[in-house]
N, C-alpha and C positions, 0 to 999 in steps of 0.2 A: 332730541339732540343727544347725540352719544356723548358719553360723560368719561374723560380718559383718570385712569387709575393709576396709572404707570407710564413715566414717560423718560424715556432710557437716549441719549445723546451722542455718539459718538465715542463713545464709553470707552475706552485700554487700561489694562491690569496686567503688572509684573510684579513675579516673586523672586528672590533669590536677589538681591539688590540689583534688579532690571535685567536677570542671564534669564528668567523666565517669562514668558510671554504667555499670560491664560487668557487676555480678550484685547483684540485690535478691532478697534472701531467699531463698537457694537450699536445698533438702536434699532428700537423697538417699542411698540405701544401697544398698551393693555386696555382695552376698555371698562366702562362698569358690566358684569356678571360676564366676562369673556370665561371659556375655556380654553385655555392654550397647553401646551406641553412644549418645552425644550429638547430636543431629542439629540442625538448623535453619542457618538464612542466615548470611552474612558477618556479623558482628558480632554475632550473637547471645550469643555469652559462652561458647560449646563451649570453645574453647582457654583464654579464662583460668580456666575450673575445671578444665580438666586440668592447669595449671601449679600451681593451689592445691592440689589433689589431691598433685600430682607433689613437692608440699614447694619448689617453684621459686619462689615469693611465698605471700605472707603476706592471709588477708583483714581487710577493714576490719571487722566484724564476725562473729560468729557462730562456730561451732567445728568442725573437722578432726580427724576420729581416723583413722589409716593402719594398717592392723598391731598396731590394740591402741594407738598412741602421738597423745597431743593434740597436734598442732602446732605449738599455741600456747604448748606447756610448755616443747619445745625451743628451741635458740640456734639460732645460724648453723651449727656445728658439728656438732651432733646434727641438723641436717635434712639436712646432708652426708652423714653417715652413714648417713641413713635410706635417703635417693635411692641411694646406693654399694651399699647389701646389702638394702633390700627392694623397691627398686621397679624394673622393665625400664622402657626408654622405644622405641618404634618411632618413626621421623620421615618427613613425606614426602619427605625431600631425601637418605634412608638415613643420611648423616653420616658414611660409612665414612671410615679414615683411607686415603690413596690408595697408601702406599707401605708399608705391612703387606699380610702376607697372608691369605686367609679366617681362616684357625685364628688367627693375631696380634689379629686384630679381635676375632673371636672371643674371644678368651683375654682383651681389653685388661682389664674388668671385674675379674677375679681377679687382677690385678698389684697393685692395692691393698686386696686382701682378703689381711692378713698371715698369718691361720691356718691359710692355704688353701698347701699342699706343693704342689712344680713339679709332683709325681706326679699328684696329684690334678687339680690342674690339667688336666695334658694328658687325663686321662680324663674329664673334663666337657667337654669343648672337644670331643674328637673325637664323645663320645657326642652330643650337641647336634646336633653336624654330619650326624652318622647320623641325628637322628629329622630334619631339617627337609631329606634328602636331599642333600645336598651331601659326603657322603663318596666322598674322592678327589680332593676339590678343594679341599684343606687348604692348598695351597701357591702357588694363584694368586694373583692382583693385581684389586681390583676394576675394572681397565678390562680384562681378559679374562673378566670373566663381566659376562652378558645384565643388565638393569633386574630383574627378578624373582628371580633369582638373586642380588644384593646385598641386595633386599629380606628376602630368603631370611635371609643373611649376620647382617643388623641384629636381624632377630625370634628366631634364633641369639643374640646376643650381649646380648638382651634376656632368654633363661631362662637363659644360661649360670651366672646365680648363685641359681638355685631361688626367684625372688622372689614372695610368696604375688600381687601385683599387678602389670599391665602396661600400661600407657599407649601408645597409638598414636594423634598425630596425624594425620590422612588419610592414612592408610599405603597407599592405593592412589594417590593425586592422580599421580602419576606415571609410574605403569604402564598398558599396554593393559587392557581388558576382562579378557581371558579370563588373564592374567597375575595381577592384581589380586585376580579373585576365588580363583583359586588361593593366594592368599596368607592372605587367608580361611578360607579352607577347612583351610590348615596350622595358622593360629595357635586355629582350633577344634578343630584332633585334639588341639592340645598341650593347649589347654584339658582336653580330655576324659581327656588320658595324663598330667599332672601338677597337675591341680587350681584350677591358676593362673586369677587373675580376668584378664578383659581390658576395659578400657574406651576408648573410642575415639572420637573427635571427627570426622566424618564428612558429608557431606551426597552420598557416593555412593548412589541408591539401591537400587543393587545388594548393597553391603554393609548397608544398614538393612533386607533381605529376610533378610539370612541371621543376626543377629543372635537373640537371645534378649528384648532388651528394648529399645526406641527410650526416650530420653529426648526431648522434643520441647522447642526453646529459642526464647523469641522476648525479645528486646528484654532481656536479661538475665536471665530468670526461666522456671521449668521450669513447663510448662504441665500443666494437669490433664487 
């Protein structure tokens, strides 16, 4: 039985007290371990459905279910916690903190997960770092490791807390080629080794090759 993850309704969003229109009538379903990407132009409305997705804002209309949870049911609080313990987020600007180390970054996520023991902790964090390759490199500083290797770091510290979803905006925009897509290619084995959905806001077409499902955006709305 396929097990949906995301379940997006009819959805419109306006900025600018309603002069702006970033999504008219959007829906769309994620399944459990989908790979999807959001593709289309600047301003097509990729990112602010990942923000509405990500529990980050609220839509003018229509309905959000994450995880089983309507969006619109919880407060500010409950979508804190929601974003805290079920959703990863990847960025293209990575967001590392610069004066923790891999494993600290790593780890940051479970410092406000209270159920979660220092023990445990430390064996998510290192195991994490073993499956995305960077074991041994627990105790650098992200200006001693390469652009891919922090990238590496951030999609680490996005399953560090087993989240059923994962959000990456253009998590290549910043990387080389062959860098980028290797990063890809990782957050697809993790796909395949822990179940985790990924959805991803993208207009690389390298990553819309390697994808499972292109959503196509133009002018706020998902094209047929």
């Amino acid at each position: 039985m396929n097990i949906s993850v995301v379940d997006v309704n009819d959805v419109s969003k306006t900025y600018n007290h309603g002069r702006v229109q970033a999504l008219r009538n959007v829906s769309l379903n994620v399944e459990q371990a989908a790979f999807i990407a959001l593709a289309g132009p600047s301003g097509s409305g990729k990112t602010t459905l990942l923000n509405l997705i990500g529990a980050l804002d609220i839509p003018d209309e229509g309905s959000i279910r994450v995880a089983g949870q309507s969006l619109s049911e919880l407060n500010d609080k409950q979508r804190t916690a929601l974003r805290r313990e079920r959703i990863g987020f990847v960025f293209q600007q990575f967001n590392l903190v610069p004066v923790l180390t891999a494993a600290e970054n790593v780890a940051l996520p479970l410092e406000i997960l209270p159920h979660i023991s220092a023990t445990e902790r430390r064996q998510r964090y290192m195991e994490i770092l073993k499956r995305v390759g960077l074991e041994g490199m627990e105790h650098r500083l992200p200006t001693q490791l390469s652009g891919g290797q922090q990238q590496r770091i951030a999609v680490a510290r996005a399953l560090v807390k087993n989240p059923p979803l994962v959000l990456a905006d253009e998590p290549t925009a910043n990387l080389d080629g062959t860098t980028g897509m290797a990063i890809v290619d990782l957050m697809n084995q993790m796909r395949e080794e822990l179940g985790v959905s990924f959805v991803f806001a993208s207009h690389d077409p390298r990553l819309l090759e390697r994808v499972d499902t292109v959503i196509e955006m133009v002018d706020g709305c998902v094209q047929p």
